[in-house]
VMD Tcl script that draws the C-alpha trace (Angstrom):
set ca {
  {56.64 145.73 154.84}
  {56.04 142.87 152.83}
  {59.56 141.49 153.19}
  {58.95 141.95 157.10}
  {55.59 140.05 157.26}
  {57.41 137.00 155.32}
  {60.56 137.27 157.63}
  {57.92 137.14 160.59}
  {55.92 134.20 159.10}
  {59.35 132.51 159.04}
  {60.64 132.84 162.31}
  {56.98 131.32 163.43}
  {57.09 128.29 161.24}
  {60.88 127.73 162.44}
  {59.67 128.02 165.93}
  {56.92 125.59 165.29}
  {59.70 123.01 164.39}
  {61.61 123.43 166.88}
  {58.97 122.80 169.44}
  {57.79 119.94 167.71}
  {60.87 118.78 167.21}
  {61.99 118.81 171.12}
  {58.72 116.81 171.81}
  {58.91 114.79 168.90}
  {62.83 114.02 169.34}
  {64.16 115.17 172.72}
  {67.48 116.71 172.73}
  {68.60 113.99 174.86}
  {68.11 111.51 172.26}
  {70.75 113.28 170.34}
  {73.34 113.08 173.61}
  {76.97 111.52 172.29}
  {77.51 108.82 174.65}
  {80.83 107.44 173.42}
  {84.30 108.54 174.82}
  {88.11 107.73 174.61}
  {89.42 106.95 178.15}
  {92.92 106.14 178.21}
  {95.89 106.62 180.77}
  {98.81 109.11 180.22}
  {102.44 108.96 182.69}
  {104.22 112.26 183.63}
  {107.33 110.54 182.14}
  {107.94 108.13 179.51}
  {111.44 106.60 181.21}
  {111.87 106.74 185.16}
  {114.71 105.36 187.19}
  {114.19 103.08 190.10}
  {113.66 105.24 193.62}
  {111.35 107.74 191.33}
  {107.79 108.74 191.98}
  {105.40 109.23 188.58}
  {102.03 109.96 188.37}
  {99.18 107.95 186.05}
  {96.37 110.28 185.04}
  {92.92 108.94 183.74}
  {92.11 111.21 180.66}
  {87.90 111.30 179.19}
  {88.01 113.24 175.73}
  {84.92 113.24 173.39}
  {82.24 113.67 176.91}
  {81.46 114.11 180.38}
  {81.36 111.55 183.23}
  {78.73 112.12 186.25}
  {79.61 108.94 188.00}
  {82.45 106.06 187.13}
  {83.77 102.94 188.98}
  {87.13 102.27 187.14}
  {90.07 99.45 187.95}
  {93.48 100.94 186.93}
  {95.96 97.61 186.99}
  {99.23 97.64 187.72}
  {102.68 95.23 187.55}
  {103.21 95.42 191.18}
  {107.01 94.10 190.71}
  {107.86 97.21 189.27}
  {105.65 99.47 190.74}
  {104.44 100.76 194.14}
  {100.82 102.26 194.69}
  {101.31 105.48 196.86}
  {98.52 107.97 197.01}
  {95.19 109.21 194.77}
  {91.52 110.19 195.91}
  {90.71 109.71 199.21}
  {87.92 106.68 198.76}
  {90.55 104.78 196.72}
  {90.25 100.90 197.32}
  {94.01 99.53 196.74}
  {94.44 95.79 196.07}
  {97.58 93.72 195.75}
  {97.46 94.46 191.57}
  {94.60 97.01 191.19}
  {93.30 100.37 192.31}
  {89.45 100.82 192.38}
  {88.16 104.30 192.44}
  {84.19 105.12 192.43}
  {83.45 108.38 191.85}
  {79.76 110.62 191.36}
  {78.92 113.81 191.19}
  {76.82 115.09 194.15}
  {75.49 118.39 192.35}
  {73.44 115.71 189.80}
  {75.68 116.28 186.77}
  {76.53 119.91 186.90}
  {79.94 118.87 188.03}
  {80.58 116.80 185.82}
  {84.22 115.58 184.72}
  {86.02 115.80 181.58}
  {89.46 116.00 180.61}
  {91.33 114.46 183.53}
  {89.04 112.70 185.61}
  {91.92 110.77 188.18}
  {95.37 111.36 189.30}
  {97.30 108.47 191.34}
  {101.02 108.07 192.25}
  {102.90 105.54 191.83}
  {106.83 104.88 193.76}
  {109.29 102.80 190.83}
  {110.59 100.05 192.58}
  {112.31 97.55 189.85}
  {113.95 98.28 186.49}
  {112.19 96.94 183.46}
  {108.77 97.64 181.94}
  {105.34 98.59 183.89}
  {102.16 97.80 182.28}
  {99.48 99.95 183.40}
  {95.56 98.83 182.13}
  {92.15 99.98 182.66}
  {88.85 99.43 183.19}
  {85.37 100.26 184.42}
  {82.31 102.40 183.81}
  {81.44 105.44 183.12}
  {77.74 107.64 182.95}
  {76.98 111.11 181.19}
  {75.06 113.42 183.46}
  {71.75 112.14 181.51}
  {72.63 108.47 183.98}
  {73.86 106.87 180.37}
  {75.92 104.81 180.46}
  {79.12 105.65 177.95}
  {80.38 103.34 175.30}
  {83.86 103.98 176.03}
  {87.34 103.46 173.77}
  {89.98 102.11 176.54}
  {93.96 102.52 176.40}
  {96.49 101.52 178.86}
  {100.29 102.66 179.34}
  {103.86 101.91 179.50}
  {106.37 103.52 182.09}
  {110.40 102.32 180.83}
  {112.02 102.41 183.75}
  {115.61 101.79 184.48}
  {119.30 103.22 183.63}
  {119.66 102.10 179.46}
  {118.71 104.56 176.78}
  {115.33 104.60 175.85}
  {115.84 103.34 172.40}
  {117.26 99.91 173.87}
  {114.21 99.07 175.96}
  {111.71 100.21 173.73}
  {113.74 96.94 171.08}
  {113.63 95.00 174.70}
  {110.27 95.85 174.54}
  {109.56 94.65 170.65}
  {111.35 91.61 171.28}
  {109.46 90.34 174.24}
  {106.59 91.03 172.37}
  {107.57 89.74 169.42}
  {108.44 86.45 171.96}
  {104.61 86.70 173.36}
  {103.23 86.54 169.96}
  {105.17 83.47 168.74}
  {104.15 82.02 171.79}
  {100.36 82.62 171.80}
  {97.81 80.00 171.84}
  {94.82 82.04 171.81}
  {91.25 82.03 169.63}
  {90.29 85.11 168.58}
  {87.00 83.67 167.41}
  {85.05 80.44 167.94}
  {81.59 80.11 166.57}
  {79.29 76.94 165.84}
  {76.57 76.79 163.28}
  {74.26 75.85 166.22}
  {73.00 77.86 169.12}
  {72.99 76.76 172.57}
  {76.74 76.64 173.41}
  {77.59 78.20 177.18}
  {79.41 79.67 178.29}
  {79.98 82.57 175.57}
  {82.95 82.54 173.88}
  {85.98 83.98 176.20}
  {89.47 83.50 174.54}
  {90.52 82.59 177.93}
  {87.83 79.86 178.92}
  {88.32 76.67 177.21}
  {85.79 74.19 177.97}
  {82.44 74.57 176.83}
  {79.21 72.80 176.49}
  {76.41 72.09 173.83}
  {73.34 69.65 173.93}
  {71.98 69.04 170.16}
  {69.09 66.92 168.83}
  {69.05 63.42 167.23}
  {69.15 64.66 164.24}
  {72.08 66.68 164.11}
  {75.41 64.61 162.98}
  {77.91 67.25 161.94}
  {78.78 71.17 163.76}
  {80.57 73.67 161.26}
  {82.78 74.89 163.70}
  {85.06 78.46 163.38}
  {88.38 78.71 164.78}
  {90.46 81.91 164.50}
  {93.36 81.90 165.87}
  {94.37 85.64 167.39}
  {98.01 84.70 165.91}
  {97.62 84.71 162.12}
  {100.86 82.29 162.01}
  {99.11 79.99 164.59}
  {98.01 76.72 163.52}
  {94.33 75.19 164.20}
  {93.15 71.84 164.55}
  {89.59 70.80 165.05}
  {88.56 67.16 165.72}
  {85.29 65.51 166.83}
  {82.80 67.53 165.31}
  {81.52 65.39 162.38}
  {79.81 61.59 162.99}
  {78.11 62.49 166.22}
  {76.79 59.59 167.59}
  {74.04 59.51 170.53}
  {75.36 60.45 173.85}
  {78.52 62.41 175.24}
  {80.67 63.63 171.67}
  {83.85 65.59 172.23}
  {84.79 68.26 169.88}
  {88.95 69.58 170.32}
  {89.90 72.69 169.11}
  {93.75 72.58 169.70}
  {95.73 75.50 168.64}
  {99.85 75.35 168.08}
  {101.34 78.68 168.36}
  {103.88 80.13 166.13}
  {106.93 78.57 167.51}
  {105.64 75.16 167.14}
  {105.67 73.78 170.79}
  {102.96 75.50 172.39}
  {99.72 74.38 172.17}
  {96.61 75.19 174.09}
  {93.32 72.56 174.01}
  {89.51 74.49 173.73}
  {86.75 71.49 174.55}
  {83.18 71.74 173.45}
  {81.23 68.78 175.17}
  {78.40 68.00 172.98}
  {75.07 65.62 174.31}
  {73.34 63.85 171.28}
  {69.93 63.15 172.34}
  {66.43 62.64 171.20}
  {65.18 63.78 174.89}
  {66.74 67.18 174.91}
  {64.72 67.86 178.71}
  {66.86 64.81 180.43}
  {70.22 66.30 179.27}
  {69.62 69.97 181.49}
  {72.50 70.75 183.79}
  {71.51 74.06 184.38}
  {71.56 75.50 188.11}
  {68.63 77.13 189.38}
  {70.32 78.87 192.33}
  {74.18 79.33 193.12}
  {74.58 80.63 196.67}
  {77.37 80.59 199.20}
  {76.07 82.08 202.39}
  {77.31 85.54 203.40}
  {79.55 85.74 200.46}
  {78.42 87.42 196.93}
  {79.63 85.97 193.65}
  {81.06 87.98 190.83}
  {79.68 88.35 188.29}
  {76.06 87.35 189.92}
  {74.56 84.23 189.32}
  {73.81 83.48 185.74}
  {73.32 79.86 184.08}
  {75.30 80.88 181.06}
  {78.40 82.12 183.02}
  {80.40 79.23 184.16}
  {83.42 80.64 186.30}
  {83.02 83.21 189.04}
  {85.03 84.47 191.36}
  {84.56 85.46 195.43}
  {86.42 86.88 199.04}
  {86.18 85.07 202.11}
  {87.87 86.60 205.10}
  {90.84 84.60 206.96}
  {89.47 82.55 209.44}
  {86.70 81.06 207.10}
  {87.90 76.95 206.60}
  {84.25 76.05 205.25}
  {81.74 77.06 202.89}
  {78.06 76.51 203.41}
  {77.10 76.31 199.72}
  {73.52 75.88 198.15}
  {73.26 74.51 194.39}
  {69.78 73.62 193.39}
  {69.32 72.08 189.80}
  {66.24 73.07 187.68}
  {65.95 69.76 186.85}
  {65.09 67.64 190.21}
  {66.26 64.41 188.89}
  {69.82 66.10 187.51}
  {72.50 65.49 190.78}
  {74.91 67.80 191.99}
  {78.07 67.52 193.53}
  {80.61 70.25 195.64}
  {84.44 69.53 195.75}
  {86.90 72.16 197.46}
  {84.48 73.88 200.32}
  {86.28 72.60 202.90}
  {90.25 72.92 204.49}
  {90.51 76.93 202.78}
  {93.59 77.46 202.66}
  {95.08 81.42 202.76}
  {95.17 82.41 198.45}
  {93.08 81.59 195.70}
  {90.84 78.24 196.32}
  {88.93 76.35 193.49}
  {85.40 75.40 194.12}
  {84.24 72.58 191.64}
  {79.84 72.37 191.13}
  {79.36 69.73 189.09}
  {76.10 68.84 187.72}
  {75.16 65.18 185.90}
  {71.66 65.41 184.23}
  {69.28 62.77 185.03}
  {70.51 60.94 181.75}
  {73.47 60.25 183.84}
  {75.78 61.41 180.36}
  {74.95 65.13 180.23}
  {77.63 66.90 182.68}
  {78.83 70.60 183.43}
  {81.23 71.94 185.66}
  {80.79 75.40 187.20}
  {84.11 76.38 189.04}
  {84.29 79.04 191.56}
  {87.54 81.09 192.79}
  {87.36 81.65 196.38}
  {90.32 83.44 197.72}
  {90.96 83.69 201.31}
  {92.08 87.10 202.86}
  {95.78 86.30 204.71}
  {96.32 88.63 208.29}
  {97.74 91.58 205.72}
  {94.59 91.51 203.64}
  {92.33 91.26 206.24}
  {93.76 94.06 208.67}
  {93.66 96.19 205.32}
  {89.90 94.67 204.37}
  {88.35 95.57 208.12}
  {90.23 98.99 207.81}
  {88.42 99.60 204.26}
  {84.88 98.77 205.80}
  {85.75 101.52 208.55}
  {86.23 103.96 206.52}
  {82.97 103.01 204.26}
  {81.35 103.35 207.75}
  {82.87 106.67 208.63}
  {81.87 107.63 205.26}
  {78.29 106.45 205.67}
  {78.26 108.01 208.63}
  {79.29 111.59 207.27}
  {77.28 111.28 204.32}
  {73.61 110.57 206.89}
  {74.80 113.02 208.99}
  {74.94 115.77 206.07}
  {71.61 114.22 204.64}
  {70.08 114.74 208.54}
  {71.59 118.30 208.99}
  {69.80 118.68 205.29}
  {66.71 117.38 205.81}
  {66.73 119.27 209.41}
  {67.37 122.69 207.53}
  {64.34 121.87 205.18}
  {62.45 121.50 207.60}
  {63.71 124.19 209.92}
  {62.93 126.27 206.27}
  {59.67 124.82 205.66}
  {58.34 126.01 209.79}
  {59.76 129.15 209.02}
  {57.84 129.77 205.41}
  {54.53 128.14 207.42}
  {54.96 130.86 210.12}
  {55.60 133.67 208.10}
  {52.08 132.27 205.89}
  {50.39 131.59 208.86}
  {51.46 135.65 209.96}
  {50.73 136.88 206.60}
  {47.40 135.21 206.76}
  {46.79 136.54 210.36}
  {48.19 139.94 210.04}
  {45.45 139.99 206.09}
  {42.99 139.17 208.84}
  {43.76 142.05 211.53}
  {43.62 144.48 208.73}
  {40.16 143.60 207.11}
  {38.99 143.21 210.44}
  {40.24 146.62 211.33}
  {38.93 148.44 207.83}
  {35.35 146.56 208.86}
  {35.60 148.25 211.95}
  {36.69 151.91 210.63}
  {34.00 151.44 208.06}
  {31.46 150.50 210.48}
  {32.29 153.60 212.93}
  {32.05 156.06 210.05}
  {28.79 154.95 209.14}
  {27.67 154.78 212.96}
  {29.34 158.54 213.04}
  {26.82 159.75 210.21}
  {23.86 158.28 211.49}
  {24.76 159.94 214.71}
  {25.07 163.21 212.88}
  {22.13 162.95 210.83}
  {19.98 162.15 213.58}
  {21.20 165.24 215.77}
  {20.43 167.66 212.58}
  {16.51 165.90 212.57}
  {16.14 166.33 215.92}
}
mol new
graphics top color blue
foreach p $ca { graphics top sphere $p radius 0.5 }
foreach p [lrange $ca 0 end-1] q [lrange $ca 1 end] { graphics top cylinder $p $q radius 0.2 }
display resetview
């Protein structure tokens, strides 16, 4: 009995601690949100004329909702089919996908198929990204990994050496920081081993910037030049890194503004605007390059660029005469200290006839789409209601037919007693 009573006291405390512990530290604190997301191929070696297939595999959790860009060489490879609200571009498929039962159907495992027709011999490169949400609406920190379809008539063994040597080739060849840091904060735009100019304003007192250079080629070589004996006004410090092989070299520029009035050096923007077309990534003083879509018969852009500084100028090269392809957009802004500069460049590209039959197509479907989905969301709402009349009627009965039978028992009751006063009086009499 004894041993019972402690067992009993036990299960109570544990119960205790597991309530507060759910109120204390919700289970959905605990929820993993990391994930491996990588691409797999039906084949490791196709011939030319072949179809393969590219799956997008989650392992480690569940995705309610993902917008992911799958890449592809499309030399060597030929998009075919995959979900039906696939967006196709000349080198990329976009695919956004949610669940509409709120999480219960969630994916895991393989989360995308597409296909893919081989069109050239050699190697196809297949990359991804995007992002990705647990049912909870987290988003997941997700591991990414492309991959590599062989294709063509030699033995795999020989193009996987093909393979090694080009990229043994690439790496000798590569002129790319892995890392560049200063000892001073300010610089914009964050460090991208692709961007190379950048831009710092310092105070009077500062005459030397440790600067950190890492080349992503251990075997590279790095040079930096400019960034001791600052003197007042526009410095220049030159990061130039010579790859491996010795002849290629690539140039990373940090322009620096000495100055004992810090205010009259601002470039920054205070709006960035191009009417009825969105930048990508949206408008942010620390990003410097951005990218945008125009459709064909746009030859002009009416821009806005306000400085936050109302004495800094600004000026706009390459809005005009678009031509069909990528166009660059040049906003220059020169503080009112007439030293200070900063370039902000935008990408514009301009849809060609193919691109824009495909681009009106897209939107129709979107609208059909639309469409569907308020039409389902009417015929839903409709139902509701049509379910929330019939519940009110069937109260409103119930409520009527409570009614009818009280007033019915009031009137049985009241002809009983009527009946025995009837009675008893007869007897008197």
């Amino acid at each position: 009995m004894k041993f019972k009573r402690n067992l009993l006291r036990i299960g109570i405390i544990g119960f205790i601690c597991f309530v507060l512990g759910n109120i204390f530290f919700p289970i959905s604190v605990f929820a993993e949100t990391t994930a491996d997301v990588y691409l797999e191929t039906t084949t490791n070696l196709a011939q030319k004329g072949e179809e393969v297939e590219i799956v997008v595999q989650m392992k480690g959790n569940k995705t309610a909702a993902f917008e992911l860009y799958l890449s592809f060489d499309p030399t060597k490879v030929e998009y075919i089919s995959g979900p039906e609200t696939v967006n196709v571009q000349e080198k990329q498929v976009i695919f956004v996908w949610y669940d509409e039962r709120g999480g219960e159907g969630a994916k895991e495992g393989e989360i995308a198929r597409f296909r893919f027709h081989v069109k050239e011999e050699g190697i196809a490169n297949f990359t991804l990204q995007g992002d990705f949400y647990n049912p909870s609406g987290e988003k997941i920190e997700e591991q990414l990994a492309g991959t590599t379809l062989k294709i063509g008539e030699e033995e795999q063994n020989v193009l996987e050496q093909a393979e090694t040597d080009t990229g043994n080739s690439t790496e000798m060849a590569n002129t790319k920081l892995q890392t560049l840091r200063i000892d001073i904060e300010g610089m914009i735009p964050e460090f991208d081993s692709n961007v190379t100019q950048y831009y710092l304003t310092v105070g009077e007192e500062i005459n030397e910037i440790e600067v950190l250079a890492t080349p992503e080629n251990p075997k590279a070589k790095v040079d930096i030049t400019g960034n001791s004996h600052l003197k007042e006004g526009a410095n220049q410090i030159q990061i130039e890194v010579t790859a491996e092989d010795g002849n290629t070299k690539r140039k990373y520029v940090i322009d620096v503004t000495k100055t004992k009035d810090v205010a009259s050096a601002n470039t920054n923007l205070e709006t960035l605007a191009i009417e009825g077309v969105l930048l990508e990534p949206a408008f942010d003083n620390t990003v410097l390059q951005y990218r945008a879509e125009i459709p064909k018969g746009t030859n002009f852009l009416n821009m806005l660029a306000i400085p936050e500084d109302e004495k800094a100028t600004v000026t706009i090269e390459g809005k005009e005469n678009l031509k069909e392809g990528d166009n660059i957009i040049k906003v220059t802004v020169l503080a009112q200290n007439q030293i200070t500069k900063k370039v902000v460049e935008i990408t514009v590209h301009k849809r060609n006839e193919e691109e824009e039959e495909a681009y009106q197509q897209e939107r129709k479907e979107e609208q059909k789409q639309l469409e569907a989905a308020y039409e389902i969301e009417k015929t839903s709402t409709e139902a509701e209601e049509r379910e929330k009349e019939q519940a009110q009627k069937e109260e409103e009965q119930k409520t009527q037919n409570t009614i009818l039978t009280w007033i019915i028992a009031i009137i049985i009751v009241i002809g009983v007693i009527v009946g025995i006063w009837y009675i008893r009086r007869k007897h008197t009499k």
